[in-house]
N, CA, C and O of each residue as an XYZ file, in Angstrom:
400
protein
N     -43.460     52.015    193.879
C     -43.730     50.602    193.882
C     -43.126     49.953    192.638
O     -42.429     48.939    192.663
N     -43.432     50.571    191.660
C     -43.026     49.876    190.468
C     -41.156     50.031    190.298
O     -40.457     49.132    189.829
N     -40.646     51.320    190.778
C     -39.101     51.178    190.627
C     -38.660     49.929    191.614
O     -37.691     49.271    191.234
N     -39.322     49.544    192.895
C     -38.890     48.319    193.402
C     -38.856     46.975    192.395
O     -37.966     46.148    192.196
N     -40.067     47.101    191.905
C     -39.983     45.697    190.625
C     -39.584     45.608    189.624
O     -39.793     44.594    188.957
N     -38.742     46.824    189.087
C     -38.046     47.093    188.368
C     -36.662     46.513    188.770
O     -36.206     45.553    188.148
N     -36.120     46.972    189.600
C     -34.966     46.898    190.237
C     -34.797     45.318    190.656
O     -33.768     44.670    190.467
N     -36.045     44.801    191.282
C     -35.853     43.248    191.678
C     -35.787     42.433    190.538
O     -34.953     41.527    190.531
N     -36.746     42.652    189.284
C     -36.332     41.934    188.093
C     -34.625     42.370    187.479
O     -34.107     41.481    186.803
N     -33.976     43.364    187.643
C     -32.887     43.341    187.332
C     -31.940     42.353    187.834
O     -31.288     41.492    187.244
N     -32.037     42.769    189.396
C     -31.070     41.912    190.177
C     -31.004     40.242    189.803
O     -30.067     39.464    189.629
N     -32.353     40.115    189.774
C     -32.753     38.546    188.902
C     -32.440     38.416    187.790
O     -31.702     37.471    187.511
N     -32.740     39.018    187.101
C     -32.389     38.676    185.479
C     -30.353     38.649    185.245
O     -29.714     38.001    184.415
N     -29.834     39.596    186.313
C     -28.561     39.256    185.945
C     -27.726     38.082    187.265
O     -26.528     37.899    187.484
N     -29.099     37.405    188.002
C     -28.710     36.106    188.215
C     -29.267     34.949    187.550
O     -28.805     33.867    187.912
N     -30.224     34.941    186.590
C     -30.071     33.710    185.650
C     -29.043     34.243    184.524
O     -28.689     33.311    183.801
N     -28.667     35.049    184.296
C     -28.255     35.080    183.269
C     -26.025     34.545    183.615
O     -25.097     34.338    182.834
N     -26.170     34.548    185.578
C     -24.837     33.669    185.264
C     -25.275     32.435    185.753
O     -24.435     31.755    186.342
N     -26.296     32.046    185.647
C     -26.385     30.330    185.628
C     -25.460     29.934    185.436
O     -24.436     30.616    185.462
N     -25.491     28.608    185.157
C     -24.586     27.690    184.106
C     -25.196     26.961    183.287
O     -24.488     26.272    182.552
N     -26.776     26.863    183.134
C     -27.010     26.246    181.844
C     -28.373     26.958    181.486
O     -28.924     27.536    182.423
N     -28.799     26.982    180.627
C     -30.284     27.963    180.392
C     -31.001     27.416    180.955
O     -31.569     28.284    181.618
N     -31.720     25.843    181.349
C     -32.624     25.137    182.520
C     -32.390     26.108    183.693
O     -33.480     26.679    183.730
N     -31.929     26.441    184.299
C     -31.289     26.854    185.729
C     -31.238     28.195    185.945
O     -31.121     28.793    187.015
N     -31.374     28.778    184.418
C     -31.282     30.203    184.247
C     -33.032     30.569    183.996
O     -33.342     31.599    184.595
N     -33.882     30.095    183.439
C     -34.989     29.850    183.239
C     -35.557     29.993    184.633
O     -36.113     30.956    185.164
N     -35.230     28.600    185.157
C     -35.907     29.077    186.535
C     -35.918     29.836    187.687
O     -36.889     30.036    188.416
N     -34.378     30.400    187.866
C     -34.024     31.300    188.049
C     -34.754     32.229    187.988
O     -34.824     32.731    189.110
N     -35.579     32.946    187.015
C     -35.905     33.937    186.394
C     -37.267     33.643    186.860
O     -37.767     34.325    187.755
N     -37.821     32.787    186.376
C     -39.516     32.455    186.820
C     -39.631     32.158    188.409
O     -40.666     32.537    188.956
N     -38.601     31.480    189.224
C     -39.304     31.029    190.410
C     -39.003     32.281    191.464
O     -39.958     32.696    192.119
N     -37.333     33.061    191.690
C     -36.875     34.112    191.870
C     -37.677     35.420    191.437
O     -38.117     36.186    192.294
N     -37.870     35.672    189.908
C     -38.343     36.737    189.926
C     -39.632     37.253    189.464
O     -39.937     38.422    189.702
N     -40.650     36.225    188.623
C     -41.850     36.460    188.156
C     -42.941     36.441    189.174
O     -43.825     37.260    189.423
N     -42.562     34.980    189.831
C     -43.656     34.538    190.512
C     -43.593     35.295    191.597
O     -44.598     35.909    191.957
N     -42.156     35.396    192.444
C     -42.519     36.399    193.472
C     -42.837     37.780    193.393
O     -43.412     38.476    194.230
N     -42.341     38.117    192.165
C     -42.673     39.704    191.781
C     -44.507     39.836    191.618
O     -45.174     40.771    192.060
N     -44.967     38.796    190.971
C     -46.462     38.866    190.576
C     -47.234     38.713    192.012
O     -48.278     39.316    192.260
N     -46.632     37.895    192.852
C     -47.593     37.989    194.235
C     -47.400     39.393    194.824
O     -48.385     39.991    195.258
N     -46.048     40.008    194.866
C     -45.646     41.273    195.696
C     -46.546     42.152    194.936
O     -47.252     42.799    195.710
N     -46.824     42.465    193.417
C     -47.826     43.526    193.339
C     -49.041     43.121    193.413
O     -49.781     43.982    193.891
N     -49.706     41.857    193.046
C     -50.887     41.703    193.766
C     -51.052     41.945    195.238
O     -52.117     42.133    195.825
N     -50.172     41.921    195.611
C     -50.787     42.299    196.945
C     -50.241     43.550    197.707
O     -50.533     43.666    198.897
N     -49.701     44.204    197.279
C     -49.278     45.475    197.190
C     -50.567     46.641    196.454
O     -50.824     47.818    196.707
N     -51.182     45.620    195.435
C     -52.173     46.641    194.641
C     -53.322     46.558    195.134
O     -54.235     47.296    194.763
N     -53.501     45.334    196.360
C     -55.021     45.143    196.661
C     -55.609     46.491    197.155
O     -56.784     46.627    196.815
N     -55.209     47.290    197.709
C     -55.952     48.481    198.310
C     -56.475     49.183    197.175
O     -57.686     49.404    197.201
N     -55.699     49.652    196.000
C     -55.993     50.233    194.940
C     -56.976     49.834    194.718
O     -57.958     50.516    195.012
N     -57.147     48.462    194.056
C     -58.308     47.665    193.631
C     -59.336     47.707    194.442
O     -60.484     47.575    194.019
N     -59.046     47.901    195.732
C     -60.564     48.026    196.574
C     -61.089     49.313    196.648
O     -62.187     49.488    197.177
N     -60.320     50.416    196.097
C     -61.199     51.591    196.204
C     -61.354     51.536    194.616
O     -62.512     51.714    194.240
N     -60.743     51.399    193.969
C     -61.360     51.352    192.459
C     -63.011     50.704    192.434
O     -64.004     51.266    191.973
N     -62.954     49.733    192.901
C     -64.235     48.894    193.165
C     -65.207     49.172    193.550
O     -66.309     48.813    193.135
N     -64.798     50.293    194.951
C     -66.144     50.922    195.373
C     -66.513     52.246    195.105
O     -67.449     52.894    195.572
N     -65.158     52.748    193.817
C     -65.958     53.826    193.440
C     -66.795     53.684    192.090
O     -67.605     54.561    191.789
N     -66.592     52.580    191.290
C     -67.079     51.867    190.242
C     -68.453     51.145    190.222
O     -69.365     51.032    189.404
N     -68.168     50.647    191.649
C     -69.297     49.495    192.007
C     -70.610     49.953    191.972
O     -71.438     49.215    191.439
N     -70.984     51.062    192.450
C     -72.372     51.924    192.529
C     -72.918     52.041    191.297
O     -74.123     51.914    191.081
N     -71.827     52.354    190.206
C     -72.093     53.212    189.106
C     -72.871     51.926    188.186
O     -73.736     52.220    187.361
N     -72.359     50.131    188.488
C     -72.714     49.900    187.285
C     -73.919     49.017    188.341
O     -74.398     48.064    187.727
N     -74.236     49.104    189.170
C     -75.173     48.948    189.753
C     -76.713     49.874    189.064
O     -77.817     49.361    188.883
N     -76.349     51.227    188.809
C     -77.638     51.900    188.218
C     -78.136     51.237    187.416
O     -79.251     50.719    187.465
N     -77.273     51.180    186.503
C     -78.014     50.397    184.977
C     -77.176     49.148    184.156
O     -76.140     49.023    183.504
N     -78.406     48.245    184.662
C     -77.946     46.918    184.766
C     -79.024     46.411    182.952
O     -80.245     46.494    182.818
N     -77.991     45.930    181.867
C     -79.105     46.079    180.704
C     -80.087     44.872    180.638
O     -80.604     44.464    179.598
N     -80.280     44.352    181.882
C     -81.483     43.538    182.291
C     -82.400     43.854    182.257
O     -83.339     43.211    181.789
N     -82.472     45.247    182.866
C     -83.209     45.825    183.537
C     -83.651     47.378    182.756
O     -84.465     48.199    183.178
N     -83.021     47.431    181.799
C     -83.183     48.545    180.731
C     -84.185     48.796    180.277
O     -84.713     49.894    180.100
N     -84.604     47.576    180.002
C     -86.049     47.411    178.876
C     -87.611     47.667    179.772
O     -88.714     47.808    179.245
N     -87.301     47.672    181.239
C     -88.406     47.683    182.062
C     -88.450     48.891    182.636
O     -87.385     49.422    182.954
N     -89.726     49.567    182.880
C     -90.048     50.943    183.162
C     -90.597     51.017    184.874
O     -91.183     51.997    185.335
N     -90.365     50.150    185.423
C     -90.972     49.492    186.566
C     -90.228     48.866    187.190
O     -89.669     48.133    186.374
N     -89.765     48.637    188.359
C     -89.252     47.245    189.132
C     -90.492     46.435    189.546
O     -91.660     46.810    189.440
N     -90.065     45.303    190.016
C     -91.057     44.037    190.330
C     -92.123     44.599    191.039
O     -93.283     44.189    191.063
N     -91.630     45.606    191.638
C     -92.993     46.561    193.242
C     -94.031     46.779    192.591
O     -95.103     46.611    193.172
N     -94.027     47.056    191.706
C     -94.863     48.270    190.781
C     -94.392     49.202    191.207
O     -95.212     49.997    190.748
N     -93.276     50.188    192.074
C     -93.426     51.295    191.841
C     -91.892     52.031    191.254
O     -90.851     51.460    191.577
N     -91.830     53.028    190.578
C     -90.361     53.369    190.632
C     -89.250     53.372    191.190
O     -89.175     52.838    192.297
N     -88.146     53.929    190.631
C     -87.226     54.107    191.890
C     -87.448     56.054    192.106
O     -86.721     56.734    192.830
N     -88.386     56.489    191.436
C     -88.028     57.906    192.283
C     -89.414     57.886    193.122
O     -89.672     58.936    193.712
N     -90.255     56.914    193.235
C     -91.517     56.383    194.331
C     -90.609     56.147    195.555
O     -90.680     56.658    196.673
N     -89.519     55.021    194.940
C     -88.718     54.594    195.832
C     -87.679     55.881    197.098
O     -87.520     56.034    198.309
N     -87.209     56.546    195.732
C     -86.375     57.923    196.371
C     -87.460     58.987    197.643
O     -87.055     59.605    198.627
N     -88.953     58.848    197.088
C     -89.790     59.722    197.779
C     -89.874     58.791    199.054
O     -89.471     59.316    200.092
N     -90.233     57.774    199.119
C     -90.613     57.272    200.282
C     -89.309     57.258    201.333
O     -89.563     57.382    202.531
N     -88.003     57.119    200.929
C     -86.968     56.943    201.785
C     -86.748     58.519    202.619
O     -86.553     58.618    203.830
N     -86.834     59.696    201.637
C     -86.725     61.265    201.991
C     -88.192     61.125    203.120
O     -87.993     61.396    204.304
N     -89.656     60.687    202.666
C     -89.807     60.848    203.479
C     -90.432     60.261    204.777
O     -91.213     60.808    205.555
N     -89.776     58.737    204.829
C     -89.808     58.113    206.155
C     -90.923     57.017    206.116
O     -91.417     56.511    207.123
N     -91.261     56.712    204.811
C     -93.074     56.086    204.462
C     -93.105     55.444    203.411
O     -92.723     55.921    202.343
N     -93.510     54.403    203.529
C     -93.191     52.935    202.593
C     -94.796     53.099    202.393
O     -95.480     53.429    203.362
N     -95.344     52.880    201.211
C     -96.720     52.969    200.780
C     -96.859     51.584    200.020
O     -97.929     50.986    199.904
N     -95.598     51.136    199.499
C     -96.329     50.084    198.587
C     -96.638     50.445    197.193
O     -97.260     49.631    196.512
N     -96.232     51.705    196.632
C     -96.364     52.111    195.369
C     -97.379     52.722    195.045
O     -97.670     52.916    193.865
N     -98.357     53.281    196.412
C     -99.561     54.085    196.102
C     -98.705     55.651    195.759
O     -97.934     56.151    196.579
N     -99.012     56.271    194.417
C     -98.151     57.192    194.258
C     -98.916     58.181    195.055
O     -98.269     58.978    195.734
N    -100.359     58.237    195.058
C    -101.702     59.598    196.016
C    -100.690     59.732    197.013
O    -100.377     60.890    197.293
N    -100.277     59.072    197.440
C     -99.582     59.323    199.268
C     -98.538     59.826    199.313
O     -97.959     60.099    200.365
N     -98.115     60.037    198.200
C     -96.286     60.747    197.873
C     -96.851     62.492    197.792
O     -96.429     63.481    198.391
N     -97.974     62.337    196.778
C     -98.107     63.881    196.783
C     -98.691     65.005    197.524
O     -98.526     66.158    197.128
């Protein structure tokens, strides 16, 4: 991917550079080769970025430093109350007697 945008900024850069005046060569360079080069890897990279995201995304989901300082969520009950009740099929409401 990147030897393509390599190669396309070349081809560009040695067409502003026979402009005929640096205005013309300038844009040349920015409308020819930046701007379209910057959309082609944005959107060339979106897939990357979407698995980067969802392998990232979980992680900063755990520990949020909002939420650091509290030993409890809003339920009253934990999240390994939480982990027990999902394993085993039974929402209590944070009575921990019923987990054990």
């Amino acid at each position: 991917m990147y030897i393509v945008a390599i190669g396309w900024l070349w081809v560009v850069l040695m067409m502003a550079i026979t402009e005929t005046s640096a205005t013309a060569g300038i844009l040349t360079l920015v409308f020819y080769g930046l701007a379209p080069l910057a959309l082609f890897l944005w959107l060339v990279g979106t897939p990357a970025r979407r698995r980067h995201f969802r392998r990232v995304g979980p992680r900063e989901n755990r520990a949020r430093p909002e939420e650091a300082g509290r030993s409890e969520p809003e339920g009253g009950c934990s999240s390994a109350d939480q982990a027990v009740d999902q394993q085993m099929g039974i929402v209590d409401g944070g009575d921990a007697r019923r987990d054990q």
